[in-house]
C-alpha positions in Angstrom: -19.5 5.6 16.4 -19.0 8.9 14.6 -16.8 8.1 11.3 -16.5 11.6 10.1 -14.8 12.5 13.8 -12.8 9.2 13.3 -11.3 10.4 10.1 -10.8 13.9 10.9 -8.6 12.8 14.4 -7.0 9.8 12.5 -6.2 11.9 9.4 -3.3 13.8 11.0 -1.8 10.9 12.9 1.2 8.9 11.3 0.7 6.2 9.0 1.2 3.7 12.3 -0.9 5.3 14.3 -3.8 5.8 11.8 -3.9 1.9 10.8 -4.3 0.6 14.3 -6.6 3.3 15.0 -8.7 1.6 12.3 -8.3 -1.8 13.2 -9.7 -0.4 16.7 -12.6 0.9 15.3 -13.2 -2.2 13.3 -13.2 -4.3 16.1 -15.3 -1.8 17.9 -17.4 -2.2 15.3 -17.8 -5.9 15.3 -18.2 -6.2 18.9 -21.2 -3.8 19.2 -22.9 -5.6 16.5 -21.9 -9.2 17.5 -21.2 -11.1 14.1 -18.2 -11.4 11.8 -15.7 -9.1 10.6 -14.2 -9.2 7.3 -11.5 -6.8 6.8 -8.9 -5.9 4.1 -6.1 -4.6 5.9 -3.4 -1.6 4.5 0.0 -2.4 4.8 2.0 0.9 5.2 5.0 -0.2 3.1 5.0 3.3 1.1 3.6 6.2 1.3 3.5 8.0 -1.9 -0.3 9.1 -1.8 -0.9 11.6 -4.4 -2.3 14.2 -1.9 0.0 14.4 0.3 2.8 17.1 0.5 5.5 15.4 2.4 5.7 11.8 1.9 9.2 9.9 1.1 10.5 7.7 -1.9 12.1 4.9 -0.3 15.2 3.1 -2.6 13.9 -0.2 -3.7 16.7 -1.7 -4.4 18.8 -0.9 -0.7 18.6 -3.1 2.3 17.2 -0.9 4.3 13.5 -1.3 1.9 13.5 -4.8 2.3 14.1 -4.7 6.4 11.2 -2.3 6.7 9.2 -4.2 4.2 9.8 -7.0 6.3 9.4 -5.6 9.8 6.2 -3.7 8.4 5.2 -7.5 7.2 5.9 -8.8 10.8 4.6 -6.7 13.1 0.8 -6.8 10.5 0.8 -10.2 9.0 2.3 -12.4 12.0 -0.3 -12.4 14.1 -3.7 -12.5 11.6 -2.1 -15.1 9.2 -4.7 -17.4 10.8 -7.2 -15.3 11.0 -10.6 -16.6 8.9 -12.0 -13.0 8.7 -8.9 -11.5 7.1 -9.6 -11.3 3.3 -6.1 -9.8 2.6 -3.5 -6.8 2.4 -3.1 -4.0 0.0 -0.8 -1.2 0.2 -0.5 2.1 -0.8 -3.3 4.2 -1.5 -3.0 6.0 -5.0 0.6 6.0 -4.8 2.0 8.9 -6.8 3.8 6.5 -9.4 3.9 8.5 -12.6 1.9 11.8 -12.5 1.5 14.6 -9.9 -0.7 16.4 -8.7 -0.7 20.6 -8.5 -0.3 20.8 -4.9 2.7 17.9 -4.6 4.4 18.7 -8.2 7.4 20.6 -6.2 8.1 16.6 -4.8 7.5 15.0 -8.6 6.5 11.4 -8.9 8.8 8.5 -7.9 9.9 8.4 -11.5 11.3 11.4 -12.9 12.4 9.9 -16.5 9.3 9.7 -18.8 7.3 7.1 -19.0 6.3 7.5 -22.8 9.9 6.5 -23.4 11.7 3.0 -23.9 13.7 3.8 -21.2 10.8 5.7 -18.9 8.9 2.3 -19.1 12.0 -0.4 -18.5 12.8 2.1 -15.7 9.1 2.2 -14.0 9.0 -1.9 -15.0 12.2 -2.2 -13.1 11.3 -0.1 -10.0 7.8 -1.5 -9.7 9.2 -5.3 -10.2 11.3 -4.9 -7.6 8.8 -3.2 -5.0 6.3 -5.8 -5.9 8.6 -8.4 -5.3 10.0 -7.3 -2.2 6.7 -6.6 -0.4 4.9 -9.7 -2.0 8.0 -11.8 -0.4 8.1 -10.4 3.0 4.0 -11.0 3.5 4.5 -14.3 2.5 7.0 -15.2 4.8 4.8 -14.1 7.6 1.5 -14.9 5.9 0.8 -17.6 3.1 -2.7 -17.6 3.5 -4.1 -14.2 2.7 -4.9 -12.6 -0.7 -2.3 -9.8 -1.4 -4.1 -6.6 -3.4 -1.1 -4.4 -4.0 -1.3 -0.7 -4.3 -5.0 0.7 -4.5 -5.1 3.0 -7.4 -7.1 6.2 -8.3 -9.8 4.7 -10.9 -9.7 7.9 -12.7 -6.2 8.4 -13.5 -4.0 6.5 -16.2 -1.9 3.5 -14.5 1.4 2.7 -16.7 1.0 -0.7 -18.4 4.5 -1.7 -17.3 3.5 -1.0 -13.5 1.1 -3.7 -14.1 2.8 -5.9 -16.0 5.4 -5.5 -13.3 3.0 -6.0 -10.5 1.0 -9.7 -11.8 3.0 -12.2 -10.7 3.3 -10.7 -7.2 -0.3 -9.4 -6.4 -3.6 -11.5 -6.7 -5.7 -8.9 -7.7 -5.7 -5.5 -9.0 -7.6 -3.0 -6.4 -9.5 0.2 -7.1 
């Protein structure tokens, strides 16, 4: 199997499209060399990568978040919640939270208040809480066996203390 071919054709499929593409390549994987799989799997809930120029900010707090988090929960979780391989879900990768990058500044970050402010840091506690929540709830309800990883941040770059504070009760372990 040639990976770097895999990634270049998956790269400009949608978010869909590129996660089962992966699963299929896992499983191709496992099969040609007969033993056991063990997969973390990425839950397309947001995304708000860093590098890319045209993603979307979803509102946390409508109806419409939660019924995607929960048909996005369904249609992933359903079917592998007895699965012995799994080892869990995360979501995003390197969500653009609260800085920007050159190339995607014209979109901004999905705060725009500042986060060194009082109000910058209940507003990012707020938002993330509620994201958290929301996603944490609907794999839950389709899955209570897995380990849930949230968002899978950039190692290099600052993460806001209340984004994790916001993010603990709902995730069982932070992923880099």
């Amino acid at each position: 199997l040639d990976a770097s071919r895999f990634v270049l054709e998956v790269s400009a499929e949608k978010p869909e499209m590129r996660a089962k593409k992966l699963e299929l390549m896992i499983e191709k994987v496992y099969r040609k060399h007969n033993g056991p799989r063990y997969a973390v799997l990425s839950l397309p809930f947001m995304e708000s990568r860093q590098w890319e120029k045209h993603t979307v900010h979803y509102d946390f707090f409508s109806d419409d978040w939660v019924e995607r988090c929960d048909y996005i929960a369904r249609v992933h979780c359903s079917e592998r919640s007895d699965d012995p391989n799994l080892i869990g879900y995360f979501y995003s990768n390197c969500p653009t939270w609260t800085h920007d990058r050159v190339e995607n500044k014209w979109r901004g970050p999905i705060l725009i208040e500042e986060v060194g402010s009082e109000t910058g840091r209940d507003e990012l506690r707020a938002l993330a809480q509620q994201y958290f929540k929301t996603t944490h709830d609907a794999i839950r309800r389709h899955d209570k066996h897995h380990l849930i990883f949230g968002d899978h941040y950039e190692a290099n770059t600052h993460i806001a203390m209340p984004l994790i504070e916001a993010a603990k009760p709902y995730i069982d372990i932070l992923s880099f």
